[in-house]
Structure formats: structure tokens, C-alpha cells
BAKOL-253755 format. One line per 4 residues: number of its first residue (from 1); their letters; for each residue z, x, y of C-alpha. Coordinates in steps of 0.1 Angstrom, whole numbers, always signed. Each point is the difference from the previous one (the first is absolute). Example, Ala and Ser with C-alpha at 12.3 -4.5 7.8 and 13.67 -1.06 7.14 Angstrom:
BAKOL-253755
1) as) +78,+123,-45 ~ -7,+14,+34
***
This chain:
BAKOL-253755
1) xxxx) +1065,+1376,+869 ~ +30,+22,+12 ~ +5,+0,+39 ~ -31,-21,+5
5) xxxx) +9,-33,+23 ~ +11,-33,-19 ~ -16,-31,+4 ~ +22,-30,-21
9) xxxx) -13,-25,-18 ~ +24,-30,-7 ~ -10,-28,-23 ~ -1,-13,-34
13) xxxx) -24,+13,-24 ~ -23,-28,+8 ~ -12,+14,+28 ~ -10,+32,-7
17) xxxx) -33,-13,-17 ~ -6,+0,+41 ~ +22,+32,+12 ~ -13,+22,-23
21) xxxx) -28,+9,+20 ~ +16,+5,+30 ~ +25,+19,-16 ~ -27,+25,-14
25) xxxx) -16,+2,+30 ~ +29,+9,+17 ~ +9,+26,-25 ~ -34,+18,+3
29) xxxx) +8,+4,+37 ~ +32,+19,-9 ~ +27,-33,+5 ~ +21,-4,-28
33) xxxx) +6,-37,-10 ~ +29,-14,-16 ~ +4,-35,-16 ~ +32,-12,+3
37) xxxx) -5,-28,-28 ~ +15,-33,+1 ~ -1,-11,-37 ~ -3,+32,-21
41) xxxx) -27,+27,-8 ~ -38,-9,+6 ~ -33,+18,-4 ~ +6,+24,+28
45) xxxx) -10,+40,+0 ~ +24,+11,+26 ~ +35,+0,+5 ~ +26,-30,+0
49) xxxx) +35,-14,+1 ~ +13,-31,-24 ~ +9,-19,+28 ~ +11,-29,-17
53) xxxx) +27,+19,-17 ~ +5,+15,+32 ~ +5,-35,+19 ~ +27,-11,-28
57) xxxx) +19,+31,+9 ~ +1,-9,+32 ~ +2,-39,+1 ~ +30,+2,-22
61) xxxx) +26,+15,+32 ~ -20,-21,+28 ~ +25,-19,+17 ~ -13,-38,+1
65) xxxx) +19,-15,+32 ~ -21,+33,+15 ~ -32,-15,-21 ~ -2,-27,+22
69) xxxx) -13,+18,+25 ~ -34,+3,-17 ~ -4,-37,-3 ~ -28,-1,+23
73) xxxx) -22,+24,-24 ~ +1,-24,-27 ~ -19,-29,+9 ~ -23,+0,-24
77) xxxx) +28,+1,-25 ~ +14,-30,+10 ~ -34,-16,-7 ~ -2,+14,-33
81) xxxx) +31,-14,-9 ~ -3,-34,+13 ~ -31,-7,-22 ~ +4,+30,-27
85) xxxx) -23,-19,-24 ~ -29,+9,+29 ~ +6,+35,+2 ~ +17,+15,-32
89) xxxx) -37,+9,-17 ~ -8,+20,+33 ~ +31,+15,+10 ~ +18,+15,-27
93) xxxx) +17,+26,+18 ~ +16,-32,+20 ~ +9,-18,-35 ~ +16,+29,-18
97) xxxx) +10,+24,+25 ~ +14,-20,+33 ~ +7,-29,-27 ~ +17,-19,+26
101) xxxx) -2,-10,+39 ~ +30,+7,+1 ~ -3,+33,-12 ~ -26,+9,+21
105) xxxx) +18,+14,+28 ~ +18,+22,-19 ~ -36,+16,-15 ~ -8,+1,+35
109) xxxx) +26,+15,+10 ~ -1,+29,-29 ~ -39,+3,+5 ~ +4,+4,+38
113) xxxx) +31,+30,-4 ~ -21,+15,-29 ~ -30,+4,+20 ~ +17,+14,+30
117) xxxx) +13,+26,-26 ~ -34,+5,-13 ~ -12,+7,+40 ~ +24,+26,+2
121) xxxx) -9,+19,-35 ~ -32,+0,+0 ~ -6,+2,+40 ~ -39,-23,-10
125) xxxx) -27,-3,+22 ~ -5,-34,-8 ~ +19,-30,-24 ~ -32,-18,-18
129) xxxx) +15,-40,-9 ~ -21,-31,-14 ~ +2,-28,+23 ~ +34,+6,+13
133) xxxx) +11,-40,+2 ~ +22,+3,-26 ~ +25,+19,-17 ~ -1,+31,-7
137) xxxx) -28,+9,+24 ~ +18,-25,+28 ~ +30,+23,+0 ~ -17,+29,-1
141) xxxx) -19,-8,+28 ~ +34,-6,+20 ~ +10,+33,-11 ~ -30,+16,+15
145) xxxx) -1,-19,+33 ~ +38,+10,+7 ~ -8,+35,-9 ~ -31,+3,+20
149) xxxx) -23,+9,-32 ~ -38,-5,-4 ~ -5,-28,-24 ~ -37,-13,-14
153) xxxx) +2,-34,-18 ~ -27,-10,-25 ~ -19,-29,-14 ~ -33,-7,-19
157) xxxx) -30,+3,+23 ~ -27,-27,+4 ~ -24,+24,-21 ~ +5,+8,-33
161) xxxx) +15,+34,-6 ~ +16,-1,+35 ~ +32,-2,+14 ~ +16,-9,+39
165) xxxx) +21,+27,+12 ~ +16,-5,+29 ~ +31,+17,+23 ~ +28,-17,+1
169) xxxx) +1,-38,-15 ~ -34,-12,-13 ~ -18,-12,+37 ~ -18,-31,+5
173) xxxx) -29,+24,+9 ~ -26,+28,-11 ~ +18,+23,+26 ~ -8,+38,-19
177) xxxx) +23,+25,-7 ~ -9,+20,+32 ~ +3,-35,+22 ~ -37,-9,+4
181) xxxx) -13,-38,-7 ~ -32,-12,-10 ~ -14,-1,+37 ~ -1,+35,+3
185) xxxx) -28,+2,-29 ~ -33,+16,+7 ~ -22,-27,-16 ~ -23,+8,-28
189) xxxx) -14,-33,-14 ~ -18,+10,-28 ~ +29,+19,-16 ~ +17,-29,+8
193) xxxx) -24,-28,-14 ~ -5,+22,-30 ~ +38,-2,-7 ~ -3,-45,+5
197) xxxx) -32,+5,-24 ~ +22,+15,-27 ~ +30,-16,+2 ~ -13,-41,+1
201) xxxx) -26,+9,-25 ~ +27,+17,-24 ~ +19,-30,+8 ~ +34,+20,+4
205) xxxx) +31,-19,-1 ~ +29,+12,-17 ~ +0,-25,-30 ~ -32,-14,-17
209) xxxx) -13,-35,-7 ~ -27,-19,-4 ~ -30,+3,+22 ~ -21,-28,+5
213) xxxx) -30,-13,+22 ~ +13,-1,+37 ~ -26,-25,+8 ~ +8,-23,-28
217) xxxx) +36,+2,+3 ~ -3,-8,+37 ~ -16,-35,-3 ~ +27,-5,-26
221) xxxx) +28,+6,+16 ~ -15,-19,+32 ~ -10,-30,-15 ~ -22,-24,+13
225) xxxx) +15,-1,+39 ~ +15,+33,+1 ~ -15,+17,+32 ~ +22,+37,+7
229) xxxx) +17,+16,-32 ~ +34,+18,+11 ~ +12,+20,-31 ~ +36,+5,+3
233) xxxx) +13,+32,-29 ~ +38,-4,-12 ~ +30,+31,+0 ~ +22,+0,-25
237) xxxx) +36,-9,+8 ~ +12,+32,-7 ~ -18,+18,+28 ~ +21,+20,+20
241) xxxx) -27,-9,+30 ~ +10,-33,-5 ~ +37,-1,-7 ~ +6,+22,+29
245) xxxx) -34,+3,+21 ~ -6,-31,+3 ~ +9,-17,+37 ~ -6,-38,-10
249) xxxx) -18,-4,-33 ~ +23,+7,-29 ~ -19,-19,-30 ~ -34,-8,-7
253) xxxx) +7,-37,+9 ~ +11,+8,+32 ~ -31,+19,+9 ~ -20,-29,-17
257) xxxx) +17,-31,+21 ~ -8,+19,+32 ~ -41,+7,-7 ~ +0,-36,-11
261) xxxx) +16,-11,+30 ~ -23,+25,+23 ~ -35,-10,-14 ~ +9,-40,+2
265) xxxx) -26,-8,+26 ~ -22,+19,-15 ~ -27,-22,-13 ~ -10,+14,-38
269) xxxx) +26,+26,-2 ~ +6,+9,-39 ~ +32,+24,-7 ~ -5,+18,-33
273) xxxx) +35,+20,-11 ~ -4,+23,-24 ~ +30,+10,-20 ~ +13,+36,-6
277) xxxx) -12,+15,-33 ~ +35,+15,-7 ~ +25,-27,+12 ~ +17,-13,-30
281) xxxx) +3,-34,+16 ~ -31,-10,+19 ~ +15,-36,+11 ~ -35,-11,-3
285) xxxx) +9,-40,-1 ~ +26,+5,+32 ~ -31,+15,+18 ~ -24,-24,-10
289) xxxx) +27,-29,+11 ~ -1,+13,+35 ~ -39,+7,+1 ~ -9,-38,-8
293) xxxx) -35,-8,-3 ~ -3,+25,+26 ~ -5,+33,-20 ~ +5,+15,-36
297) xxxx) +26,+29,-19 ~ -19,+23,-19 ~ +14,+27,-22 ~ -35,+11,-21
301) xxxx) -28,+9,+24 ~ -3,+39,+15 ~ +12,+2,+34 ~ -27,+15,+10
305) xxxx) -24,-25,-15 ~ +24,-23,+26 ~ -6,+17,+27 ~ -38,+3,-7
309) xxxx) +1,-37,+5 ~ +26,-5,+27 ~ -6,-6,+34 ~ +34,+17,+8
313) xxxx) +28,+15,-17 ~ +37,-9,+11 ~ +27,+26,-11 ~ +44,+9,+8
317) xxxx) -9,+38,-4 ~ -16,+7,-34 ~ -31,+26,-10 ~ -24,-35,-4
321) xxxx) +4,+3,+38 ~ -18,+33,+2 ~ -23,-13,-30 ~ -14,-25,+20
325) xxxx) -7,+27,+36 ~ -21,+19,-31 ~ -19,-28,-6 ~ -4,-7,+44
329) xxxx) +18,-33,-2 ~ +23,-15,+24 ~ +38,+3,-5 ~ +26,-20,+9
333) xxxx) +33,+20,-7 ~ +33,-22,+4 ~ +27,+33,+0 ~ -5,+42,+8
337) xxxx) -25,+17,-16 ~ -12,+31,+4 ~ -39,-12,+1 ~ +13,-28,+26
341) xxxx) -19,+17,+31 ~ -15,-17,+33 ~ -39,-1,-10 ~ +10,-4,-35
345) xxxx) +18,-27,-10 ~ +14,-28,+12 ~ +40,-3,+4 ~ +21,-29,+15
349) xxxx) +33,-9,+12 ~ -6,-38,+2 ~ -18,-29,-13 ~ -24,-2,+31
353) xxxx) -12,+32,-3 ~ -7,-2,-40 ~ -16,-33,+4 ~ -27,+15,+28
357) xxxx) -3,+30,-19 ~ -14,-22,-31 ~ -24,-21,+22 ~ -13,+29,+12
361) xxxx) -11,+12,-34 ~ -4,-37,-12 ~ -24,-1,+30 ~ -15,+39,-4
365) xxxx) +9,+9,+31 ~ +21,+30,-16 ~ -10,+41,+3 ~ +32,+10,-15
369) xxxx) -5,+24,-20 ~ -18,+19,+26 ~ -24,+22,-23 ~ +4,+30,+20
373) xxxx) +40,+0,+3 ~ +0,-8,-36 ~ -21,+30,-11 ~ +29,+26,+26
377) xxxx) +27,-19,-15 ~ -14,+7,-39 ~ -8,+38,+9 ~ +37,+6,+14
381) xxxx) +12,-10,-33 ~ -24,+17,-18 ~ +4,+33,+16 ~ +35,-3,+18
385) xxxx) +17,-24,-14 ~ +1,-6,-38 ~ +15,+25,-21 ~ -24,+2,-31
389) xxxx) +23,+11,-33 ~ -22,-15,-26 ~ +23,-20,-21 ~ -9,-27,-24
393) xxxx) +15,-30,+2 ~ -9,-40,-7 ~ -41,+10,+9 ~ -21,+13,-23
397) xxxx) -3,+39,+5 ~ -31,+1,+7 ~ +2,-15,+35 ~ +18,+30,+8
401) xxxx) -38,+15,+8 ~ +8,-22,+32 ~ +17,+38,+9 ~ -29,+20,+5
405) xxxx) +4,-18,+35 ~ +26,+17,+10 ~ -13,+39,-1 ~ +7,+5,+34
409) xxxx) +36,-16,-3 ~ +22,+22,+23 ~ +33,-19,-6 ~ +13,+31,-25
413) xxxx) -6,+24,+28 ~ +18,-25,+19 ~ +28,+4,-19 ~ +3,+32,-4
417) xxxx) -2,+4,+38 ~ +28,-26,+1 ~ +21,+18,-20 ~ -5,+31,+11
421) xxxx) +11,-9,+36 ~ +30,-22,-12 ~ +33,+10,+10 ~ +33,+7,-22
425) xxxx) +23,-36,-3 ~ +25,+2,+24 ~ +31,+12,-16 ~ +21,-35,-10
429) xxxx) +40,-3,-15 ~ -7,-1,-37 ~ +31,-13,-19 ~ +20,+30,-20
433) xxxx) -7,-13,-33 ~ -32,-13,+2 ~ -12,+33,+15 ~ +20,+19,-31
437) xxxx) -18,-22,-23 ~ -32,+5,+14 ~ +2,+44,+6 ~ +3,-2,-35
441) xxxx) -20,-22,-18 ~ -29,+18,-18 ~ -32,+3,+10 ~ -26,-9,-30
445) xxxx) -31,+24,-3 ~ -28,-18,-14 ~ -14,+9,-33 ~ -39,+5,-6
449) xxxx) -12,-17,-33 ~ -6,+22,-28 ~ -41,+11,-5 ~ -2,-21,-30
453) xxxx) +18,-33,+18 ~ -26,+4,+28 ~ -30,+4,-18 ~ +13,-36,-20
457) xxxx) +6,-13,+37 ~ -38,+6,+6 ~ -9,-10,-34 ~ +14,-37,+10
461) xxxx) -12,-4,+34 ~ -34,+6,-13 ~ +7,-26,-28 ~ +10,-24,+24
465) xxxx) -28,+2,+22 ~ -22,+0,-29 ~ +17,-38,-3 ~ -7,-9,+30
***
């Protein structure tokens, strides 16, 4: 769209199964997005740049004693390649790309001076990066900070078919684009227990197992003296949250010793630890070692049928967090999350303060959620706070009905608000040959499909949901 303002979109083709909304959004609105891809062409109906050609122009004259400077951006690579057998199926870009830790600063370096160059092109209203803890999106967000630049970071929503977009680096928060929080909401409680209705009925977590009877597999798992049922949900090692969010639990062990250790004295306490459906190595027997006679690992029962029959649900960070507020039962969150709120969940610092937390609920002397906090808090996302972009993902597509929630959403007027008010970067030394490199690279234009290709596009979506 000549002369109409650009909005850039940088990731790999991945992601636009989620940016593709936003980015025709936007264009209706008269923005003009641009993906600047990381790992070649995508499905994508608007311009874009081959970055990753792009980046091996670059990397190739980037000067590595200079590299080391960007060390501190690529923490998360030196994760990846202490324990590469962990991260390689989820990280490609990290495997084949950055191939090295000690070639990461050096990507870092080239991604950071190419993006400054990009700034000064194509003058954006806004950078769009997934995550942005690791590399390319960590050095792009550098890029942007130092040039003063508006940048919105993204990951997948607690709803299916919604994303988190937020300014700046992901927060630990539901803070909207325009700076309001969930207190501000005028409370509409039916709208609100309509949305809880849908969502723990559909049972809508982002992978699918077995559903059972909650009150059969709760006298299971408690056994014959079990008293208070404390479901603790995995994250897989490869979470960014945990190999950089996390303040003092690092592994699923760590988190398990400590809820052991906090829920001694309490009499009956059971601690059920469910597994993560896609971690590759579940450690189940290292688990079960540290649980004792005092809880069980299970890796084939719903989460939702667990927290059905829980008494509480422990969590780091993870969406079983929020699961469990859906279903109004207490939460005990060990590290930041964004649904970790006074008057919603619990959240400790030390020992003491878990342990009385637990004998609270053990005792039910507990209010948390509070039922009318809880229904402000779900409206804000529902109308503020959640993007909804409809993608399909793990979940079975149907549950993206769970949508018709959101039809007074506001967060795309919210951004086009944001980006309407955003000001130019702030003009930055871009290297001479990086800057050559980049004035001339081409831009792509996107190519509709043919009439014929579309109509056999159609043809197989119906097919497939005739499968289903």
C-alpha cells in the first residue's frame, strides 16, 4: 500500500498462523505490514524481506571481539547449548541458524545492526517479535530499546484463538495496550460467568487427553487417608518462562521438593504431579522418588478432570494456573504470572507463608478466588486484554466458538490507537555496510493464489472438517 504507514512484522513463518490477523486487521485500517522473515517465505499476503539471507549478509563482516558485547542477549542460547538434546526439536532456528553459543553474539550482533537499518528504511510504527528471550527477537528488541521504537511482543493467549500482546518485553501482567489493569473493569457478571460456563464445560486446554470421572479419580489418587488434594502441572524444560523467568525454581523437581517440604505438617496432604503432555522426557520415576508414599506422577488423566478433583492447584507460571481460576479453585503460584493477583491467587516468598496458605485451604478457611474479582479480572481479558486471531493449534477447532465472547474486544482499536500516536525511532548510527545492504535489499510483494488453487484450498478445508 504505497505511502500508507508500516507496521513490521519479524519472525519465522511459524508465527504467522497468529500474526496474520493482526496483520489484516491492520491493513484494513490503511497500515502496511511487512514480515521481515527469519527462515524463508511463508503463507503471508502482504509484503516481505528474506531476512535470513539478509542476516548472512550481514553476520559474515560482524566483527566478533565487537560481538561480545551482545553476550548478555543470549542467555537463553547458552541454555540451549548446554543441554541441546532438550531444546533442538523446539528451537530450530537456535540449532541451524545460531548453531553455536559461541556464535551467538555475532547473530546478535548482525540482527541488532540489521534492525537499526530496518528502523531507518522503513521509519515503522511498531516492530511486532514472538517472545523476545531469545535470539533473533532478543536482539531485536535491543535494537528497538536503543532506538526509542515501539515494540509489541507476543505469545499464545490462555484462550484458544488468542494471543498476549504486550509493549515492550512480555509483562508479568494483563496491563492493556492503553495502560489499564483489570481493576478498572466495570463488572458484568453474567457475561462473565457465561464465558467460565463455556470454557470449563468445553474443557479448553491446548492439548487433549483423556477425560475421566473427577469424583472417581479423586478417591484414587487420595487413597484411603488422603485428606486435601494439591495438584501440581509440570513446564517443559524448554520454557523460556522457566529458563529465564524463573527467580528460584528452574526444574520440576525443584518446584516438587519445595511443596513437599511446605505441606509436611499438613495432616492428609496428597501431591498429585501431572506431567506435560509434550515434554519428551517426563522423568516420571525421578518425581515419583521424591513424592514417596506421599503423592502420585500422572501423565494420562485431563487436567481439567484434575482440577475437577483437586482441592488446589500449585503452578511456576503455566496456563493450568489460569485453568484452575476458571474452575474457582485456589492457586498457589511459586514464580510471576500474569493471573498471580492479590484476591486471586496465592504467591509466596518463603516456606512459612506456603505452609499457612495450605492449612488455610486444608482447613477451608480460603475465599481466594474472590468470585467477584475473578469475574473483572476475566472481562478485562475478554474485552481488553486478549487479542482474539483465531488460529488453530493443538485444540480441536471447534473450541474456537469459545470467541463469540469476545464481540466487544477493543484491543484492535487499541492498537490502532497505539500506533497511530507512536512516534518515529529516534535516528541511531547504522553501520555503512549494513545500511547499504539493507537500502537495497528487495522488498517481496505477495502473490494471491490463482482462482482455481483457492477454490482447491476450500475444497480441502471442507474435507478436513468433514473428518473431524
Amino acid at each position: 500500500m504505497v505511502g500508507a504507514t508500516r507496521v513490521l512484522f519479524v519472525c519465522e513463518k511459524y508465527y504467522l498462523r497468529f500474526y496474520n490477523a493482526i496483520a489484516e486487521r491492520l491493513s484494513a485500517a490503511g497500515f502496511a505490514p511487512l514480515w521481515v522473515s527469519v527462515d524463508g517465505p511463508g503463507e503471508w499476503k502482504h509484503d516481505w524481506i528474506d531476512g535470513s539471507s539478509l542476516i548472512d549478509t550481514v553476520a559474515r563482516n560482524v566483527d566478533s571481539t565487537a560481538a561480545a558485547a551482545f553476550e548478555h542477549v543470549c542467555v537463553f542460547e547458552r541454555a540451549v547449548f548446554d543441554r541441546p538434546d532438550v531444546f533442538r526439536n523446539s528451537y530450530p532456528y537456535t540449532a541451524n541458524v545460531v548453531r553455536s553459543y559461541e556464535r551467538a553474539p555475532q547473530v546478535a550482533m548482525a540482527w541488532h545492526q540489521a534492525t537499526l537499518a530496518l528502523l531507518r528504511r522503513f521509519t515503522p510504527a511498531a516492530v511486532f517479535v514472538w517472545n523476545g528471550r531469545y535470539l533473533p527477537y532478543s536482539a531485536i528488541a535491543t535494537a528497538c530499546a536503543a532506538a526509542q521504537q515501539l515494540l509489541l511482543t507476543s505469545e499464545i493467549g490462555w484462550v484458544p484463538g488468542t494471543i498476549f500482546l504486550d509493549k515492550g518485553e512480555l509483562s508479568a501482567n494483563t496491563t492493556d495496550l492503553e495502560g489499564h489493569d483489570w481493576r478498572s473493569v466495570v463488572v458484568d457478571n453474567g457475561r462473565a460467568q457465561a464465558f467460565l460456563r463455556d470454557y470449563t464445560s468445553s474443557k479448553a486446554t491446548m492439548v487433549s487427553q483423556q477425560l475421566h470421572q473427577p469424583e472417581e479419580v479423586r478417591r484414587r489418587l487420595l487413597g484411603p487417608r488422603g485428606r486435601l488434594l494439591i495438584v501440581y502441572g509440570c513446564q517443559v524444560d524448554w520454557d523460556t518462562n522457566v529458563v529465564i523467568g524463573a527467580r528460584r525454581f528452574r526444574s520440576n523437581e525443584a518446584a516438587v521438593s519445595f511443596l513437599m517440604a511446605s505441606t509436611a505438617s499438613i495432616a492428609g496432604a496428597r501431591i498429585v504431579v501431572k506431567t506435560h503432555p509434550l515434554d519428551a522426557d517426563k522423568r516420571e520415576a525421578t518425581l515419583q522418588s521424591l513424592l514417596g508414599d506421599r503423592g502420585v506422577v500422572v501423565s494420562d488423566i485431563h487436567p481439567h478432570t484434575l482440577i475437577e478433583a483437586a482441592d488446589c492447584v500449585a503452578v511456576r507460571n503455566s496456563t493450568l494456573g489460569f485453568e484452575a481460576l476458571a474452575y474457582r479453585k485456589p492457586v498457589l503460584v511459586l514464580e510471576k504470572a500474569k493471573y498471580n493477583e492479590a484476591g486471586l491467587t496465592f504467591g509466596a516468598d518463603a516456606m512459612e507463608e506456603w505452609s499457612s496458605a495450605v492449612a488455610r485451604i486444608a482447613s477451608g478457611d480460603c475465599q481466594l478466588p474472590d468470585p467477584a474479582l475473578l469475574d473483572r479480572f476475566v472481562l478485562h481479558l475478554l474485552d481488553r486484554y486478549l487479542v482474539p486471531v483465531g488460529y488453530e493449534y493443538f485444540f480441536d477447532p471447534a473450541r474456537l466458538g469459545l470467541l463469540t465472547h469476545f464481540a466487544r474486544n477493543d484491543s484492535y482499536e487499541m492498537l490502532k490507537k497505539v500506533l497511530t500516536s507512536s512516534t518515529p525511532a529516534r535516528a541511531s548510527d547504522v553501520d555503512s555496510h549494513v545500511g547499504h545492504v539493507i537500502d537495497a535489499f528487495p522488498v517481496r510483494r505477495s502473490q494471491q493464489p490463482s482462482l482455481i488453487r483457492r477454490q482447491m484450498q476450500h475444497l480441502s478445508a471442507w474435507i478436513s472438517r468433514r473428518r473431524r
